[in-house]
N, C-alpha and C positions, 0 to 999 in steps of 0.2 A: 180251828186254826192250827195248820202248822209249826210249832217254836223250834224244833230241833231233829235234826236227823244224823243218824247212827245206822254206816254200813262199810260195804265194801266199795273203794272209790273205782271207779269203770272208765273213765275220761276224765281230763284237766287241761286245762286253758287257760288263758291270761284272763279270760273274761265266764269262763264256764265249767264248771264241776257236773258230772256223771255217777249218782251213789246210786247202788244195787243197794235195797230196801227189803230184805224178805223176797225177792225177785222181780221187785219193781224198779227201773232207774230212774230217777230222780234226777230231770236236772234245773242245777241252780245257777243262777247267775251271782259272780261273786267280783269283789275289786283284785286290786291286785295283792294287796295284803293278803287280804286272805288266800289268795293263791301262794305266795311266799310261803304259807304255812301248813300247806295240805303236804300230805306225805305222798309218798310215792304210788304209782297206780297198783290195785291190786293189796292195798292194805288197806286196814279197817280206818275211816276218820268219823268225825261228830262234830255240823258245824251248826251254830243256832241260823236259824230261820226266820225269813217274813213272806208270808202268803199276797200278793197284792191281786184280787181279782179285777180282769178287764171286762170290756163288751163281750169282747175275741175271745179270753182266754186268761189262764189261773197261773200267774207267775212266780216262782217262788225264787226269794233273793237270800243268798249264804254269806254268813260272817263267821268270821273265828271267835268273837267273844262277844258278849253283853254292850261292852262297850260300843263296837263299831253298830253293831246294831242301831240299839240306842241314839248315835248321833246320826243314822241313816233315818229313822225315824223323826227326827227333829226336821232336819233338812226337809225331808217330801212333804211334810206342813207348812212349808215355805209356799204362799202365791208364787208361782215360776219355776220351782225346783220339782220337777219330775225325779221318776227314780233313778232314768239313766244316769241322769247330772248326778244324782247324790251318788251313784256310785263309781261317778268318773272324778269326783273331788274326792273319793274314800279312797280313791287310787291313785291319789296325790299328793295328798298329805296322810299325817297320820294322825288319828284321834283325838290327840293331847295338841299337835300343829292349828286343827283346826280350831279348839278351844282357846287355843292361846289368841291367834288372828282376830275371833268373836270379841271376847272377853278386852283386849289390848283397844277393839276399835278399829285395826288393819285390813281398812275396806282395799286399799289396792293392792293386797296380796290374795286377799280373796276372787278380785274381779280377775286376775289372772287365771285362773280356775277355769278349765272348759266349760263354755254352757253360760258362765256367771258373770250378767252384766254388770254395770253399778249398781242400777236401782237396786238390782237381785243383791246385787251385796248387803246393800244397805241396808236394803229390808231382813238380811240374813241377820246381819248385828243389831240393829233395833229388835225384833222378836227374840230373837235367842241368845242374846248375852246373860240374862237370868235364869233362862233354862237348862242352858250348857254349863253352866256351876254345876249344877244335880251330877254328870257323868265322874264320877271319882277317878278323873286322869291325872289331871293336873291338880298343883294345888293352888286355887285360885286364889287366898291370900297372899300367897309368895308371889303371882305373877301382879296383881293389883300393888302391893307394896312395894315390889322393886319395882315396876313404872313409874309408881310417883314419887321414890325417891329420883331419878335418874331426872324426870321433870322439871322436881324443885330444887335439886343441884347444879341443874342447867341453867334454870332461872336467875340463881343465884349469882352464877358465873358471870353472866350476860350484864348483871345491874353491876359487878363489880368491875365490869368494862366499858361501864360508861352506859349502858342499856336503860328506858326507863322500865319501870317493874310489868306494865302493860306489854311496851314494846315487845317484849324478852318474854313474856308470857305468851304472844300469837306469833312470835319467832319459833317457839322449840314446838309448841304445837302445831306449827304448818311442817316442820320437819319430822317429827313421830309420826304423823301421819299419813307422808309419802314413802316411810322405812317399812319393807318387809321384814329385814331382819331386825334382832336386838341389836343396841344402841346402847355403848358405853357414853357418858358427861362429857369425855371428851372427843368420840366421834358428834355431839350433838352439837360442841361450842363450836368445833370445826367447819361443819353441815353452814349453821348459823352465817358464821361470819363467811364463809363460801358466798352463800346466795346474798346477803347483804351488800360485798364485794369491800368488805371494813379488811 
C-alpha cells in the first residue's frame, strides 16, 4: 500500500497532481483542498495517499493531511459513494463542514453535494455519524451541546407563545432540519412562526 508520497511536484490541477518520485511521476487525483495547498510546480511536496485498485487500473488518490484522508475513507464505505463523489464532496466542503452536516443530521445540505441523492445522504448520516466523531476536527461535544441548547430554547420560546410542548417540539425540528446553515433561537422562533403563518 501506498500511504504517502514525498517528491518533486511535475503538474498541478484542480483535480490532479504530477510528483517526480526518485524518477517516477506519480500521478494522484486530489480535491480541491488539497490543491489549495500544494506549492508551486517544481518544489518539493508530501501528500498522504490511498492506492484504490481497479479491473482497469491502480489509482492513487492525494490529500494533504490524515484527516481528509480518513473522511474519504469513510465516505467510499458508503453503498453509492464512489471515489469520484467522495472526492467531489472533499471539494466542497471541508472536513470539519462535512462532520458537522453528519453529526447535526443535515441531510439537505449534504444531498446538495454532487453525486449525493437523499437516500445517499441519509444512508451517509445513519452509517457515519459515530464514526465521523473518531476524525479530531471538530469538537463534537460542542457541536451536539450547542444544537440542543439552540432546540430546547426554541422549544421553550414557542410554549411561552402559546405552543403546546409537542407542537413546538415537531415545529423547530421540521426547521433544523431544512437549515444548512447554523441557526441562532431567534432565527428559529422566527423560521417557526414564518411557516406557521402565526
Amino acid at each position: 500500500m501506498i500511504s504517502r508520497i514525498r517528491g518533486k511536484l511535475l503538474e498541478k490541477s484542480a483535480t490532479e497532481a504530477v510528483i517526480d518520485c526518485n524518477g517516477v511521476g506519480y500521478s494522484v487525483f486530489i480535491s480541491l483542498a488539497t490543491f489549495d495547498t500544494l506549492p508551486p510546480v517544481g518544489d518539493e511536496v508530501e501528500i498522504k495517499t490511498l492506492l484504490i485498485p481497479r479491473d482497469d487500473a491502480l489509482i492513487l488518490y492525494g490529500f494533504h493531511n490524515d484527516e481528509e484522508r480518513d473522511a474519504f475513507k469513510l465516505l467510499i464505505s458508503i453503498s453509492g459513494v464512489g471515489a469520484k463523489t467522495a472526492i467531489a464532496v472533499l471539494s466542497s466542503l471541508t472536513v470539519a463542514e462535512l462532520q458537522e452536516y453528519i453529526i447535526t443530521g443535515n441531510s439537505i445540505a449534504i444531498q446538495k453535494l454532487q453525486g449525493i441523492g437523499k437516500k445517499t445522504a441519509e444512508r451517509i448520516i445513519l452509517e457515519l455519524k459515530d464514526r465521523i466523531s473518531k476524525l479530531s476536527v471538530a469538537d463534537i461535544g460542542d457541536l451536539d451541546s450547542q444544537a440542543n441548547q439552540i432546540r430546547q430554547e426554541s422549544v421553550l420560546a414557542l410554549v411561552a407563545l402559546g405552543y403546546s410542548n409537542i407542537s413546538a417540539e415537531k415545529a423547530v425540528k421540521k426547521v433544523l432540519a431544512v437549515q444548512s446553515e447554523s441557526l441562532s433561537v431567534e432565527s428559529v422562533i422566527r423560521l417557526v412562526l414564518k411557516n406557521s403563518g402565526k
